[in-house]
C-alpha positions as CSV (number, residue, x, y, z in Angstrom):
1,X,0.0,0.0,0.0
2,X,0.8,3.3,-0.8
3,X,2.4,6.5,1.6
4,X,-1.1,8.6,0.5
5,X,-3.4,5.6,0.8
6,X,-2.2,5.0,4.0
7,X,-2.4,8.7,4.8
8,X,-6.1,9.2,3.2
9,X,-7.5,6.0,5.2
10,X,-6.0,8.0,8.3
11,X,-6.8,10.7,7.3
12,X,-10.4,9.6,7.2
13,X,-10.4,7.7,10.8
14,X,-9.2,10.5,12.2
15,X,-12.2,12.9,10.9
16,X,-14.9,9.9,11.7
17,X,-13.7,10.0,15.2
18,X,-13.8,13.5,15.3
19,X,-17.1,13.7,14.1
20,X,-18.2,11.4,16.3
21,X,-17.0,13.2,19.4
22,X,-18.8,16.3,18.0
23,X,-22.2,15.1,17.9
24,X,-21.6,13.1,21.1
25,X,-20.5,16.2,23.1
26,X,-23.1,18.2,21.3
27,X,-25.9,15.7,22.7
28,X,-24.0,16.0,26.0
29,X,-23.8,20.0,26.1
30,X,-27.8,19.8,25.0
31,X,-28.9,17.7,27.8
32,X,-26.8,20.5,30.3
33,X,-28.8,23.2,28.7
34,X,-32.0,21.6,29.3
35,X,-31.1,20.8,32.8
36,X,-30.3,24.0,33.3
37,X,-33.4,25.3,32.2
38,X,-35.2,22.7,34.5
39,X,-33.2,24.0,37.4
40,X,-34.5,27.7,36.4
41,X,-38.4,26.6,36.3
42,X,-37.8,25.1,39.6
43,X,-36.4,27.7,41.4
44,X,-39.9,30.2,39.7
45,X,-41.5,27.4,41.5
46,X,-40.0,29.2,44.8
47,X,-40.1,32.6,43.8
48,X,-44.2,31.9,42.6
49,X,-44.4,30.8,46.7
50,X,-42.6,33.6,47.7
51,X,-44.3,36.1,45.4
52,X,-48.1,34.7,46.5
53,X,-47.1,35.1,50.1
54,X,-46.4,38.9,49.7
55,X,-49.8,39.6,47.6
56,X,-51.7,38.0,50.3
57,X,-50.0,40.7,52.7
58,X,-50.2,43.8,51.0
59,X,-53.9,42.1,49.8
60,X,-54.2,41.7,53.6
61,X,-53.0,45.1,54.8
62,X,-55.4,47.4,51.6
63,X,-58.6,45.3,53.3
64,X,-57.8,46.8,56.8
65,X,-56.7,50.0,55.5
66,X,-60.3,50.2,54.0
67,X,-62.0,48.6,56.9
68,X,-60.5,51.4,59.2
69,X,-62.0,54.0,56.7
70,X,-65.2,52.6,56.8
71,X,-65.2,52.5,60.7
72,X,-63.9,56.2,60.8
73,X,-66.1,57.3,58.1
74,X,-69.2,55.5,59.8
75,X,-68.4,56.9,63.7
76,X,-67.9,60.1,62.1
77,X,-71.0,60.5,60.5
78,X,-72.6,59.1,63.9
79,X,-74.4,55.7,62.0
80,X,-74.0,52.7,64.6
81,X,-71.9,49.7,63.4
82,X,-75.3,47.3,64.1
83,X,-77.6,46.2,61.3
84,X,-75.9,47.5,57.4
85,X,-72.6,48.5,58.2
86,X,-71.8,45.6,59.7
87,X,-72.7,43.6,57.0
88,X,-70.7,46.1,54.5
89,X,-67.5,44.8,56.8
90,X,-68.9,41.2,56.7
91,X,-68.9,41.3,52.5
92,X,-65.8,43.2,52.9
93,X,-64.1,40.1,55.0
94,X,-65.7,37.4,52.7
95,X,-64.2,39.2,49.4
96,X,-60.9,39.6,51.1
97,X,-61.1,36.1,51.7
98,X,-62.3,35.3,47.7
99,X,-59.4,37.4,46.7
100,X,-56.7,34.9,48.7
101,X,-58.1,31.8,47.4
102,X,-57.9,33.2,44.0
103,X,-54.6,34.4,44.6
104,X,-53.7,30.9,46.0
105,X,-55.6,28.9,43.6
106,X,-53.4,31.1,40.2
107,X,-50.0,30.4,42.2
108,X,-50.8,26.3,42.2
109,X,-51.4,27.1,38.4
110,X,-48.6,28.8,37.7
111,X,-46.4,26.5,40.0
112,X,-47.6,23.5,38.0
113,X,-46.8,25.1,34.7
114,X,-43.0,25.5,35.3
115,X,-43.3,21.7,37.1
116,X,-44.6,20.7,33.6
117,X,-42.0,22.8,32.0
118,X,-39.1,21.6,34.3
119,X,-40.5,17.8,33.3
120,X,-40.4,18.8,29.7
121,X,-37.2,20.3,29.7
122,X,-35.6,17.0,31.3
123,X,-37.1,14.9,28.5
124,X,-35.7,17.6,25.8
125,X,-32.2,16.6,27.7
126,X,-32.6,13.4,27.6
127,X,-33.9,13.2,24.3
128,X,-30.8,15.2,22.9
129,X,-28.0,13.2,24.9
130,X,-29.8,10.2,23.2
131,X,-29.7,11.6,20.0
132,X,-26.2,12.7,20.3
133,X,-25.2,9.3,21.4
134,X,-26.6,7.1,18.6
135,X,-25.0,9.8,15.9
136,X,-22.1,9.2,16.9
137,X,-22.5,5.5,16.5
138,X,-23.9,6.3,13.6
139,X,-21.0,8.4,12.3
140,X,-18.5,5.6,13.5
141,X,-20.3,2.7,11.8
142,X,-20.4,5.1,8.3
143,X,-16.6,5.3,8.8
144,X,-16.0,1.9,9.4
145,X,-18.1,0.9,6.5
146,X,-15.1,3.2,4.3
147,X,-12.7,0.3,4.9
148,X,-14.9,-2.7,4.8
């Protein structure tokens, strides 16, 4: 055999093995990505807690800003707190309380969207480090098939 056969079929391992690496570390460096991005949705998951928590608070402190209004407002004008105004406060509590469930109720829904998304982003991952995996078998067997 020839100096420049030898070099060419060297020449071509070489590249098939390269190749091979390539879209095995590209399947590799895919499947980080997506973890990261799983990580990330996860820690919204948090933040949504943390965010839900504050909104019932300042919810919390606007209904007894206006509940001290309307107790100001009504001893100033002299009405007694029996009978109507009492039930204004009562419809004021029970659409304070309306307002927290709801508030609740969209944080579960939003928390289960990024759960969903961190899920999906793991099976992206997966799916990629797969795919990386068998290309570079593929690419190997291809090169192999050169010299057979």
């Amino acid at each position: 055999m020839s100096w420049w056969k030898i070099a060419a079929t060297v020449a071509v391992a070489v590249g098939t093995a390269v190749q091979a690496k390539a879209a095995y570390d590209q399947g590799k460096a895919a499947k980080q990505q997506y973890e990261y991005n799983a990580k990330i949705q996860e820690q919204n998951e948090v933040i949504a807690d943390q965010k839900v928590e504050y909104d019932k608070i300042k919810l919390r402190q606007r209904q007894r800003k206006l509940e001290g209004r309307m107790f100001a407002s009504l001893a100033k004008s002299g009405v007694s707190l029996y009978g109507t105004p009492m039930d204004m406060l009562e419809e004021l509590a029970m659409n304070a309380a309306g307002d927290i469930v709801a508030l609740e109720y969209n944080n579960e829904m939003q928390k289960r969207g990024y759960k969903i998304e961190a899920a999906e982003s793991r099976m992206k991952g997966s799916a990629a480090y797969e795919y990386g995996k068998s290309s570079a078998v593929g690419t190997l067997l291809t090169g192999a098939s050169i010299f057979l």
